[in-house]
C-alpha positions as CSV (number, residue, x, y, z in Angstrom):
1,X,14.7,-18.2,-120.8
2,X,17.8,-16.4,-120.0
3,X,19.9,-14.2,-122.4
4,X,23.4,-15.0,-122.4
5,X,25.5,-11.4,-122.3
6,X,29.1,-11.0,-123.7
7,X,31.2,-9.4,-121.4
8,X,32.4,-5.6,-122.4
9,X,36.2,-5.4,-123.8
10,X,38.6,-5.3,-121.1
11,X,40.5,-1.7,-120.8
12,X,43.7,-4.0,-119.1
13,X,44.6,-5.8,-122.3
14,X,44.1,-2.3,-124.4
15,X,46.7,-0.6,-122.0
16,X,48.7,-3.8,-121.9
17,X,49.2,-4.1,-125.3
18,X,49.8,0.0,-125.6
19,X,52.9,-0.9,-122.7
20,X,54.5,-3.7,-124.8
21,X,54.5,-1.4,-127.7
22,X,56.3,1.4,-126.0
23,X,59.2,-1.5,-124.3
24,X,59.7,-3.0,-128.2
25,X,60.1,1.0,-129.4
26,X,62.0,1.8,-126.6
27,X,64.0,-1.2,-127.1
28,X,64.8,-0.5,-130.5
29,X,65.7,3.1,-129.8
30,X,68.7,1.7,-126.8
31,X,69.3,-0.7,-129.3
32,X,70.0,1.4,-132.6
33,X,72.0,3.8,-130.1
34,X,74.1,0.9,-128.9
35,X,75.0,0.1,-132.0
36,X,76.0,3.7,-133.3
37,X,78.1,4.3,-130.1
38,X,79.8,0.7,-131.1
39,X,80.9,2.4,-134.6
40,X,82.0,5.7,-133.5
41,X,84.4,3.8,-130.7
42,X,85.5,1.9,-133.4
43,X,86.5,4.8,-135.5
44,X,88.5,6.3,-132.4
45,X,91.9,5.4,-131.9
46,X,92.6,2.9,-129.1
47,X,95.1,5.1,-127.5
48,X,95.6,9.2,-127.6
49,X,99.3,10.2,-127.7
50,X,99.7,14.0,-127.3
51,X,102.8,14.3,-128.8
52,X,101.7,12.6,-132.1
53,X,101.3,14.4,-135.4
54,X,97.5,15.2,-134.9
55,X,98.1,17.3,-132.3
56,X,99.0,20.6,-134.3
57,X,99.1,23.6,-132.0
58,X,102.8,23.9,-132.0
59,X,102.8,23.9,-135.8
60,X,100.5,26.4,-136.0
61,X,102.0,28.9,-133.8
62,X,105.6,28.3,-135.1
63,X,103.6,29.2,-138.6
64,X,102.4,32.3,-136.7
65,X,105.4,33.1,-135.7
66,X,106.6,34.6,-138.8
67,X,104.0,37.2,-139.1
68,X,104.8,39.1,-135.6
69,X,101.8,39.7,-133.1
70,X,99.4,41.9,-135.0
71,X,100.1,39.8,-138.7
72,X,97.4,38.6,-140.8
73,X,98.3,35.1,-139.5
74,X,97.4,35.6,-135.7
75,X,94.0,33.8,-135.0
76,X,91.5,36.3,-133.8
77,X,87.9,37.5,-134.7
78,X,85.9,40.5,-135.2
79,X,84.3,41.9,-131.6
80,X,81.7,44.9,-131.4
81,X,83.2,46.0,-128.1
82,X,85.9,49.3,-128.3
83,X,88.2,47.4,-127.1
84,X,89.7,45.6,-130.6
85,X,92.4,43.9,-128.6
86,X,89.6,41.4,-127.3
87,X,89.4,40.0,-130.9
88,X,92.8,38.4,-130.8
89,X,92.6,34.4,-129.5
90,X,95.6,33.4,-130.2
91,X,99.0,35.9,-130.4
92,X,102.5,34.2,-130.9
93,X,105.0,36.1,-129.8
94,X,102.9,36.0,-126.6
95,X,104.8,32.4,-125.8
96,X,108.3,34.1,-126.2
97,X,107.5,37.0,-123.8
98,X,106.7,34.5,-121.1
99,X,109.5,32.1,-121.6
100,X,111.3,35.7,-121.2
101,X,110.0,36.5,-118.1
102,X,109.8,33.3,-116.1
103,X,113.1,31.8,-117.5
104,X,115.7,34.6,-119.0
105,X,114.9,37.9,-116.9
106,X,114.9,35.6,-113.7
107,X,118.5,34.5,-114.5
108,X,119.7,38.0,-115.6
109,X,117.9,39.6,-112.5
110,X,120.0,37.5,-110.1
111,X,122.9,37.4,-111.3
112,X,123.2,41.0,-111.6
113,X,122.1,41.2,-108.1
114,X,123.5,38.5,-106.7
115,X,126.9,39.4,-108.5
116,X,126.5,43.3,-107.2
117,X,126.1,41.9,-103.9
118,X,128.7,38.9,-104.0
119,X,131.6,42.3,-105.3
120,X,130.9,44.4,-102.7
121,X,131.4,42.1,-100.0
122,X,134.4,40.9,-101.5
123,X,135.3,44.5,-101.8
124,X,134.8,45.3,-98.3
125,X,136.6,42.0,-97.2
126,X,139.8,43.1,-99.2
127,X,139.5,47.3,-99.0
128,X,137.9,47.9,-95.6
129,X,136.3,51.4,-95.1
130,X,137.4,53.8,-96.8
131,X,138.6,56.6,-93.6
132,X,139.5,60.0,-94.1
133,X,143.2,60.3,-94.1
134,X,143.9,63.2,-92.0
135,X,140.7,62.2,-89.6
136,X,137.9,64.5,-89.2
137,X,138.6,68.2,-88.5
138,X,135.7,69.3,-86.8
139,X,134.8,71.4,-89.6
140,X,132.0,70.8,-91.6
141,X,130.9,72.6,-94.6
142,X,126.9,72.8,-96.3
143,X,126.8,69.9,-99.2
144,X,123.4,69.4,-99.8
145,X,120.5,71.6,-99.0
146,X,117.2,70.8,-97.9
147,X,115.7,71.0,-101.3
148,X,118.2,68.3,-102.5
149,X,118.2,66.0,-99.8
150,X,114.4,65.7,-99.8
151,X,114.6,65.1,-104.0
152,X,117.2,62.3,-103.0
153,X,115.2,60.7,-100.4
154,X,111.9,60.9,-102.1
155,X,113.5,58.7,-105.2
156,X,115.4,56.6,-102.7
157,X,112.9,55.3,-100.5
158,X,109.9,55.1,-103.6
159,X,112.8,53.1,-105.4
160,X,113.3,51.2,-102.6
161,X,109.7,50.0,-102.1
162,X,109.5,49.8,-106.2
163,X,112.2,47.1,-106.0
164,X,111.0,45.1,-103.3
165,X,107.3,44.8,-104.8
166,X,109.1,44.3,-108.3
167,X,111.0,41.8,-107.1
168,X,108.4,39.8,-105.9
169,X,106.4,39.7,-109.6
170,X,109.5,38.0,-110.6
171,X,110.7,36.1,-108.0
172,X,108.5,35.8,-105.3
173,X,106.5,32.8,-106.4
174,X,109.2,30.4,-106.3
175,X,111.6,32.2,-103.4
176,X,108.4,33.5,-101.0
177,X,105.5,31.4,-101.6
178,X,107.0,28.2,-100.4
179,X,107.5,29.6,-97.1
180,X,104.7,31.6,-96.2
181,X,101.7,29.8,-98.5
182,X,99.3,30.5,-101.2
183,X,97.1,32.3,-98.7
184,X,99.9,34.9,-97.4
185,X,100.9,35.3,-100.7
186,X,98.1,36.6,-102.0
187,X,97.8,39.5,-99.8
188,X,101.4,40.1,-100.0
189,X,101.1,40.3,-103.8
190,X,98.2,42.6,-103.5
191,X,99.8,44.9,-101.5
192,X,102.8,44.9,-103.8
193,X,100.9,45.4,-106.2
194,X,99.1,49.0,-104.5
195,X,102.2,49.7,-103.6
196,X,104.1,49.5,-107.1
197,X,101.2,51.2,-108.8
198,X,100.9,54.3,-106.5
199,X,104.6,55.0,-105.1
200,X,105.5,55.0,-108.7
201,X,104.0,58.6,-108.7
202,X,106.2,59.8,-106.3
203,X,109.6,58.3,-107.9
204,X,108.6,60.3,-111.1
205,X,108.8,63.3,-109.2
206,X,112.1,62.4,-107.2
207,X,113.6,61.9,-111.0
208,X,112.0,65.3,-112.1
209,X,113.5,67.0,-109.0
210,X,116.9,65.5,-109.0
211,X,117.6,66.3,-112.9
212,X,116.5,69.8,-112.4
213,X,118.5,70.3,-109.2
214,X,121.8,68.4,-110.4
215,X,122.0,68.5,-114.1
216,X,124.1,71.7,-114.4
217,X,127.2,69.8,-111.7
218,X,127.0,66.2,-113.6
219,X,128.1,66.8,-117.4
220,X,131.3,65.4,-118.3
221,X,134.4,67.3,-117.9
222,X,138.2,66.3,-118.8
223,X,139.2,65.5,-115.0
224,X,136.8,62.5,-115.1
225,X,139.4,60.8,-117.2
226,X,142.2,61.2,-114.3
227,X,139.7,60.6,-111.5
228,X,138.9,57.1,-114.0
229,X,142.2,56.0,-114.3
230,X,143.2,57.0,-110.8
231,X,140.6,55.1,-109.5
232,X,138.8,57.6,-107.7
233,X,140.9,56.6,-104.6
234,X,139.2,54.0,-104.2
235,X,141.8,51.6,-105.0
236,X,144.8,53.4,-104.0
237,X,146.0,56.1,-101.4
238,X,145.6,59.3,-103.4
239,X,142.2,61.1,-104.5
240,X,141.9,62.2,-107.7
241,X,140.7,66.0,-107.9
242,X,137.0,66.6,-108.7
243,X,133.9,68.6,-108.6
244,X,130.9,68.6,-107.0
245,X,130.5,65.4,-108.1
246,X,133.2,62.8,-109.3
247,X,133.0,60.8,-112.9
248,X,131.3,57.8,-109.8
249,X,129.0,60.0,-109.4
250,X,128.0,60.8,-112.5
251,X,127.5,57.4,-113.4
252,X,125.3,57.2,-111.2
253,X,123.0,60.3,-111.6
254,X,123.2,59.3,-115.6
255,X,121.8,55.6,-114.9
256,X,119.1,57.0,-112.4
257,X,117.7,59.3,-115.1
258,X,118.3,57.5,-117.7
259,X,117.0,54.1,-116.4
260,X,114.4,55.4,-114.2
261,X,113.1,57.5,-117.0
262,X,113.1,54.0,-118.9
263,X,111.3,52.4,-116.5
264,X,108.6,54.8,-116.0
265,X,107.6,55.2,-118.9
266,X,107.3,51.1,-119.9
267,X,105.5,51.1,-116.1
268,X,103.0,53.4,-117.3
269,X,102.1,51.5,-120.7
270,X,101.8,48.6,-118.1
271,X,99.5,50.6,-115.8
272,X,97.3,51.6,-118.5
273,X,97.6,48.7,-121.1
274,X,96.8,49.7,-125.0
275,X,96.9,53.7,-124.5
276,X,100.1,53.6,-125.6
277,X,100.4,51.0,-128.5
278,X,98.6,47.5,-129.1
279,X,100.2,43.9,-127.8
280,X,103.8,44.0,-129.5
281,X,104.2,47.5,-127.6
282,X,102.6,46.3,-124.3
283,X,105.6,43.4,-124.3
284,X,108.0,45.2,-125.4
285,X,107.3,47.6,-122.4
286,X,107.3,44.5,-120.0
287,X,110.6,43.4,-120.9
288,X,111.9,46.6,-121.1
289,X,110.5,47.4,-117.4
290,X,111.9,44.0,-116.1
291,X,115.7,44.6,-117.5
292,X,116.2,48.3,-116.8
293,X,114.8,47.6,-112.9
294,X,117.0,44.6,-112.5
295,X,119.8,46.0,-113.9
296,X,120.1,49.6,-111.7
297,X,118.7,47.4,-108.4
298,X,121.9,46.4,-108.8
299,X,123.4,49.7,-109.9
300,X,121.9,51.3,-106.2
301,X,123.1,48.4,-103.9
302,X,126.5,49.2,-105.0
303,X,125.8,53.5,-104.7
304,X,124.1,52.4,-101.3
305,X,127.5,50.6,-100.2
306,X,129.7,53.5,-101.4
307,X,127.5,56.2,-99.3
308,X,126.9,54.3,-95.7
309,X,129.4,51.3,-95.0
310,X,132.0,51.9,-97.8
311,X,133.2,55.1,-97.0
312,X,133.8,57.3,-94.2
313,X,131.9,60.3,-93.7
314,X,129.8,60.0,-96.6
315,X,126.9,59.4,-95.3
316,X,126.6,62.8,-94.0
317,X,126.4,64.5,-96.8
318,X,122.9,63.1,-97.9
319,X,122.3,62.6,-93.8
320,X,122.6,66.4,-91.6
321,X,123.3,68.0,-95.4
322,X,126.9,68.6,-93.9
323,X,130.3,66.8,-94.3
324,X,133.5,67.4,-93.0
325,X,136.1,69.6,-94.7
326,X,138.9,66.8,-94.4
327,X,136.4,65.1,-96.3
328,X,135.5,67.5,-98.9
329,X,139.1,68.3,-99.5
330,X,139.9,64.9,-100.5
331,X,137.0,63.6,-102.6
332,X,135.8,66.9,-104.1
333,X,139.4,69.4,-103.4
334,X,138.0,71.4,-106.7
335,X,134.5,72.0,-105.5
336,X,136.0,72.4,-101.9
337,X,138.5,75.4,-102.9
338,X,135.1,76.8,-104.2
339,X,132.6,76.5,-100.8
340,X,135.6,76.6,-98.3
341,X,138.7,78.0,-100.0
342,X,142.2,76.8,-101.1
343,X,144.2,75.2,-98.4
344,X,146.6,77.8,-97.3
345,X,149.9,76.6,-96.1
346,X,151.4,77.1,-92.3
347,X,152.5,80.0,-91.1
348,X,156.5,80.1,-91.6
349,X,157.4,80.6,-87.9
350,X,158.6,84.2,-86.8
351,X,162.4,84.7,-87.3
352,X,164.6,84.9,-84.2
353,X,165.2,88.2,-83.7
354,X,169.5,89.2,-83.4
355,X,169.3,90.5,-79.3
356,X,171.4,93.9,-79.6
């Protein structure tokens, strides 16, 4: 008699039933997710409009505003670092000094340049060179020594290279970089950049030197008001009398030490940001720098004019050091009678003597 076995349990059912388990949980899990997705899309709104009145940056920094830069109401945080000035996120007045610099300084700058330029063409076109009168005499008198000519040519050709890279932080991305590309620009920029930061050394020492060396010959004295309304023979025939240097003259040695002066010491709060002062002083500083630079740029073009094309003989003076007395009589006669001597009058010719 045989004995009828059961078979064992099947381990494929067990693990088949364990898989239809972990689908339904699954299944539920998309399922409960789907439908929580469905009600937070349905609490969104269908469309975003950025200039709606959820959007509230702009209020909140026109509510800064009132407070200044460093006022209770400027969003920032606490930071363990030294430098504190990493704490601020958001700081107003920041918004103001960049509409400054891309919008207003680049209209000022351009117009004063552009003007500077625009008058002394015009200038030229109407006046012509001015010539020495009486024509060079072959004589030619010290003006400048070495001393002074290398103070003047130290500021002038560090200013020179000061502009160009300066003007290219304003202006350069939207006059240069179309032309030569991002690439180019770069490198240009970084250059300017070296250039600016290092050269500015040497025009502080070209100011230094030409105040010490010039100060005593460029106060105000009562002839500046004749040589003023006169002209300075620049619009007429007849030169005014002056000194060493005319009231022109002065005006220009005032605005070189006064506005380089200015613009050295904003450049240096710029070259070594929060030394001097915290964020309101940095900006100040930048628009201060950007103005006073702008402004004697095109303060120079029209001194550059005067001393090479403008007027005959000048050049000289800042070029050998010498100038011709013809020249020195008739745009600096009192400083002339001084280095050269009065101008004597001819000889009365020798009387006919009665033949006995």
């Amino acid at each position: 008699m045989m004995r009828h076995e059961e078979p064992p349990p099947r381990r494929d059912a067990s693990a088949a039933s364990w898989l239809k388990m972990a689908l339904r949980v699954l299944a539920v899990v998309v399922l409960g997710c789907v439908v929580a997705a469905n009600e937070a899309s349905a609490q969104q709104p269908k469309t975003v409009n950025p200039t709606a009145d959820s959007v509230k940056e702009q209020q909140l920094l026109d509510a800064l505003k009132a407070g200044g830069p460093n006022a209770p109401g400027s969003i920032g945080g606490r930071v363990s670092i030294p430098d504190k000035q990493s704490g601020k996120l958001i700081q107003p007045a920041g918004q103001d000094w960049r509409s400054f610099h891309q919008g207003t300084l680049r209209l000022v700058g351009g117009a004063a340049i552009l003007g500077m330029l625009a008058l002394v063409t015009m200038f030229f076109m109407t006046r012509g060179r001015i010539r020495i009168s009486k024509g060079f005499s072959g004589q030619t008198v010290v003006r400048f020594g070495g001393l002074d000519r290398f103070a003047h040519w130290l500021t002038a050709i560090s200013f020179i290279l000061l502009g160009f890279s300066g003007l290219n932080l304003t202006f350069g991305k939207s006059v240069l970089l179309p032309f030569i590309g991002p690439e180019a620009f770069s490198h240009v920029a970084l250059l300017g950049k070296l250039v600016h930061n290092y050269v500015s050394f040497a025009f502080a020492l070209g100011l230094i030197l030409m105040f010490v060396l010039w100060v005593k010959d460029n106060f105000p004295h009562p002839r500046d008001i004749v040589w003023l309304f006169k002209g300075g023979g620049i619009f007429g025939s007849s030169h005014p009398p002056a000194g060493r240097f005319n009231f022109g003259q002065k005006l220009i040695f005032w605005s070189v030490i006064v506005g380089g002066a200015g613009i050295a010491w904003s450049g240096y709060m710029l070259m070594f940001p929060f030394q001097f002062g915290d964020v309101a002083a940095m900006q100040f500083a930048g628009t201060v720098h950007g103005l006073l630079a702008l402004i004697l740029i095109a303060i120079i073009i029209a001194h550059i004019y005067i001393g090479s094309l403008g007027m005959q003989g000048a050049f000289s003076a800042m070029g050998s050091g010498k100038v011709d007395a013809n020249w020195a009589r008739e745009h600096h006669s009192v400083w002339a009678d001084k280095v050269i001597g009065p101008v004597r009058p001819p000889a009365a010719p020798p009387r006919p003597t009665p033949a006995e």
